[in-house]
C-alpha positions in Angstrom: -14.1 18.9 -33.0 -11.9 18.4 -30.0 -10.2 15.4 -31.3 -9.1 16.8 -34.6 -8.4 20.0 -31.6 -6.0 17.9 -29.3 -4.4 15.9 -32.3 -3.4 19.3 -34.0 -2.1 20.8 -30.9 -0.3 17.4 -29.9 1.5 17.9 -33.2 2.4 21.2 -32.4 3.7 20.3 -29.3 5.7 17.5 -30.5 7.4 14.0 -29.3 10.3 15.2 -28.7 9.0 18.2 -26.1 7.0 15.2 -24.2 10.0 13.0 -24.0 11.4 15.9 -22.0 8.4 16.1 -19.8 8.6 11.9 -19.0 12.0 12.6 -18.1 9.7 14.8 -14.9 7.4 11.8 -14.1 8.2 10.8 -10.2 7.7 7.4 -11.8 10.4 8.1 -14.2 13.0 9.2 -11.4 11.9 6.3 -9.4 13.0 3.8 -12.1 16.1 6.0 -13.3 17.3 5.2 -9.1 16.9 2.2 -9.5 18.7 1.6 -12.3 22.0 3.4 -10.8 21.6 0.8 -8.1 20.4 -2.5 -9.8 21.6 -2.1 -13.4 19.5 -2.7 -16.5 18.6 -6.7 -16.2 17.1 -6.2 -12.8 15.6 -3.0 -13.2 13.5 -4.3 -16.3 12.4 -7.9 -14.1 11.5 -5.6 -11.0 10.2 -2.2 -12.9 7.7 -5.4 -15.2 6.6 -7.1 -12.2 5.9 -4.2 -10.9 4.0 -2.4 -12.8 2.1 -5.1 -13.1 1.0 -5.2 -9.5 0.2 -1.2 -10.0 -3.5 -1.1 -9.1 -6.1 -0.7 -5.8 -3.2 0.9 -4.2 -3.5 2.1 -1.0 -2.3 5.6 -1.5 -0.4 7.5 -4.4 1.2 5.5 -7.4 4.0 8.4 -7.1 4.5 7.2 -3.8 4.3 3.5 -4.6 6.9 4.0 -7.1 9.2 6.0 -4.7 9.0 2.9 -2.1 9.4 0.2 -4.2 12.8 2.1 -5.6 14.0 2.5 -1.9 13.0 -0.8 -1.1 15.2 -2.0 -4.1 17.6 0.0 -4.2 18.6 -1.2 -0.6 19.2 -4.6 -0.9 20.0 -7.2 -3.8 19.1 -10.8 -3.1 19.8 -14.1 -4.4 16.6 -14.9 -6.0 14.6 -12.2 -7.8 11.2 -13.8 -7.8 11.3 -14.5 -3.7 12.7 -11.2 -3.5 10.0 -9.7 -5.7 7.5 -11.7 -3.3 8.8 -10.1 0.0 8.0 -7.1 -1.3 4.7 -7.3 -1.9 4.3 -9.1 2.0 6.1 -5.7 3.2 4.6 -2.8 0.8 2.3 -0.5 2.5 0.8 -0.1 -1.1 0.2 -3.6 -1.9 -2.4 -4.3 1.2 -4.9 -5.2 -0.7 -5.1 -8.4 -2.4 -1.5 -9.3 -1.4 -2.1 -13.0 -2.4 -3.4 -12.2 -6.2 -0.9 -10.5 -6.5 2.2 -12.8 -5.4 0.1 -15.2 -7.7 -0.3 -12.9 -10.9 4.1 -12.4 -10.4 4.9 -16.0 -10.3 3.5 -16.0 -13.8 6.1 -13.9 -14.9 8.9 -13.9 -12.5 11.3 -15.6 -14.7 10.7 -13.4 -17.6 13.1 -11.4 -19.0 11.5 -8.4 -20.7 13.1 -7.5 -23.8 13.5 -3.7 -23.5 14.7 -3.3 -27.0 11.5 -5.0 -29.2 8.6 -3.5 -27.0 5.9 -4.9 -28.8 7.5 -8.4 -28.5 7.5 -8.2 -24.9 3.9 -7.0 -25.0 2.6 -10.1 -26.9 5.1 -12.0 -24.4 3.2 -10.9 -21.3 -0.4 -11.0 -22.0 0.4 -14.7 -23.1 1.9 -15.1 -19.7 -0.7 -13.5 -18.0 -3.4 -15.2 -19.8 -4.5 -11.8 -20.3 -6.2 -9.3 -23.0 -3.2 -7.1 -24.5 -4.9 -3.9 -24.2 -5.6 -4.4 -20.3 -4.2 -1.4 -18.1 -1.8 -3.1 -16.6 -0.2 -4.8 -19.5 -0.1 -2.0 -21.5 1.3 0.5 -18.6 4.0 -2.6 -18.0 5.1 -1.2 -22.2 5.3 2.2 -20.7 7.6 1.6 -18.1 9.3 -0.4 -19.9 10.2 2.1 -21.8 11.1 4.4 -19.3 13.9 1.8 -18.2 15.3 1.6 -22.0 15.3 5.6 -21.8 17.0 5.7 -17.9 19.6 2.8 -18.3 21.0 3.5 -21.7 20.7 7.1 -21.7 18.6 7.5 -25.1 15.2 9.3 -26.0 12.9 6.7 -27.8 9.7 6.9 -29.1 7.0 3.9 -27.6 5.6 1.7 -30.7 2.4 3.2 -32.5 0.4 -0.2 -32.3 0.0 -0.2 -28.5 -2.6 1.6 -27.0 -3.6 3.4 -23.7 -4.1 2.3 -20.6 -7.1 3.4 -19.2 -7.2 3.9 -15.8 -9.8 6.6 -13.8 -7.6 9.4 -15.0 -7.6 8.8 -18.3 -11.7 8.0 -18.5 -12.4 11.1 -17.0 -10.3 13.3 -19.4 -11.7 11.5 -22.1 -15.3 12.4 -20.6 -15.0 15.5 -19.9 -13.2 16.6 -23.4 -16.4 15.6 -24.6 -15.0 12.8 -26.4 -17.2 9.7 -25.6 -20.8 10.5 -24.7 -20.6 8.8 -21.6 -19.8 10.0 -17.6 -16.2 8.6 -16.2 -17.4 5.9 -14.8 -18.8 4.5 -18.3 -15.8 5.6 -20.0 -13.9 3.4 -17.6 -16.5 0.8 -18.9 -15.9 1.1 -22.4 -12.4 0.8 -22.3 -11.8 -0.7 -26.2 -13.9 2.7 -27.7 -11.6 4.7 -25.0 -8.7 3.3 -26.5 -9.9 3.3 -30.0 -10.2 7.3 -30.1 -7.1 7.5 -28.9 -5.2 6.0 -30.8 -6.9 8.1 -34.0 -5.4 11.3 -32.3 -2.6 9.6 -31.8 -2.2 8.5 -35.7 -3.1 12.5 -37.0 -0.5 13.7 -34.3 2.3 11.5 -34.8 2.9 10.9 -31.0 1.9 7.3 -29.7 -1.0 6.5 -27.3 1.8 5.5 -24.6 2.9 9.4 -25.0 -0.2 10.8 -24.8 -0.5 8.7 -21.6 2.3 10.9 -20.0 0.6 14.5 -20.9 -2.9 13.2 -19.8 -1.2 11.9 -16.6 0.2 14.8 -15.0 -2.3 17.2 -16.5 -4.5 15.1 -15.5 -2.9 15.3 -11.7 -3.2 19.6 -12.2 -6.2 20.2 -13.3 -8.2 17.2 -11.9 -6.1 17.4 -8.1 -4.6 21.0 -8.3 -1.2 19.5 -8.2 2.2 21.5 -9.6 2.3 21.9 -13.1 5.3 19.3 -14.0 6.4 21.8 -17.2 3.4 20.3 -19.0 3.2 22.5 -22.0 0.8 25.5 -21.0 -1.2 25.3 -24.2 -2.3 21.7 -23.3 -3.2 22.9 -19.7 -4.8 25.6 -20.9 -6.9 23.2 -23.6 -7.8 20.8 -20.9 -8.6 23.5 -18.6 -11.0 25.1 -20.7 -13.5 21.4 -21.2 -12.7 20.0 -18.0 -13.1 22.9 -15.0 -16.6 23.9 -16.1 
């Protein structure tokens, strides 16, 4: 029942009303600064590599994101991969694992992400990686993406319907709790593919893609899980989650 629940009210809400709200994503304003500094070539290279570098960090991805546009925004060197490298030597964030993840970046470095055919650039960098598509980080790598087509050009675009989720802590939780999987958050987190796979059914009877659902499950995730500010998520879908998941 929640399912057909959420997809119903996700189609009442519409895409174009959670475009608006990405447009309040700290990560969003993060990449949207970079851009005015870097321009749209760099800011795809740098926002890929790293948001593929975006887990075990050492304090708030907000803040992560806010850093790594300062640290960018600052300076412009000659060689974006070295660059790229000194960063993650220097980034409070990054602490742990610093060497997996200079070697996970040189796999990519010299990729250029092609912002207008997402899915391309999705197949792209899970070949790269050696990696399964649907892994979190790949598939958040999409996201951003996106965000960077939306920031640099100026235009609203909807994510393709074929990539799914990314399932981090957040995401299994919400998913838990919802009473969508029979399972606790930490064996949602587990079954990431059946995670996914529901989904990306709401997402097909709402008409908004997984990667947009992302965004609403994110920050409502941040109010209702961490008490955070509200973000202008819509107060029908705080109100929804609110009602499964503070019991």
């Amino acid at each position: 029942m929640a399912a057909e629940e959420i997809a119903l009210l996700l189609r009442k809400i519409g895409l174009k009303a959670i475009l608006d709200l990405e447009k309040e994503d700290p990560q969003y304003k993060s990449v949207c600064r970079l851009c005015s500094n870097r321009g749209e070539l760099d800011t795809a290279r740098l926002v890929m590599m790293n948001a593929l570098i975006s887990y075990r960090l050492t304090g708030k991805g907000e803040e992560h994101w806010h850093y790594f546009a300062d640290f960018f925004s600052r300076r412009k060197g000659n060689n974006i991969c070295e660059e790229f490298i000194q960063y993650i030597k220097t980034s409070p964030y990054l602490a742990i694992g610093r060497d997996i993840r200079i070697k996970r970046i040189r796999k990519v470095c010299n990729y250029d992400p092609d912002i207008i055919d997402l899915s391309r650039t999705w197949r792209d960098l899970a070949r790269l990686l050696g990696s399964d598509g649907e892994a979190k980080t790949v598939v958040f790598t999409v996201k951003m993406l996106n965000y960077v087509y939306m920031c640099c050009r100026g235009v609203d675009r909807a994510l393709p319907n074929d990539i799914p989720i990314p399932v981090d802590y957040r995401v299994a939780r919400l998913t838990a709790c919802l009473g969508l999987i029979k399972a606790d958050p930490e064996g949602a987190l587990r079954r990431r593919e059946e995670v996914q796979r529901i989904w990306s059914e709401i997402a097909e009877r709402s008409g908004v893609p997984p990667l947009h659902i992302d965004t609403l499950l994110w920050l409502a995730g941040r109010v209702v899980l961490y008490g955070d500010r509200s973000y202008a998520v819509p107060k029908e879908f705080l109100d929804f989650i609110k009602r499964f998941c503070n019991r």
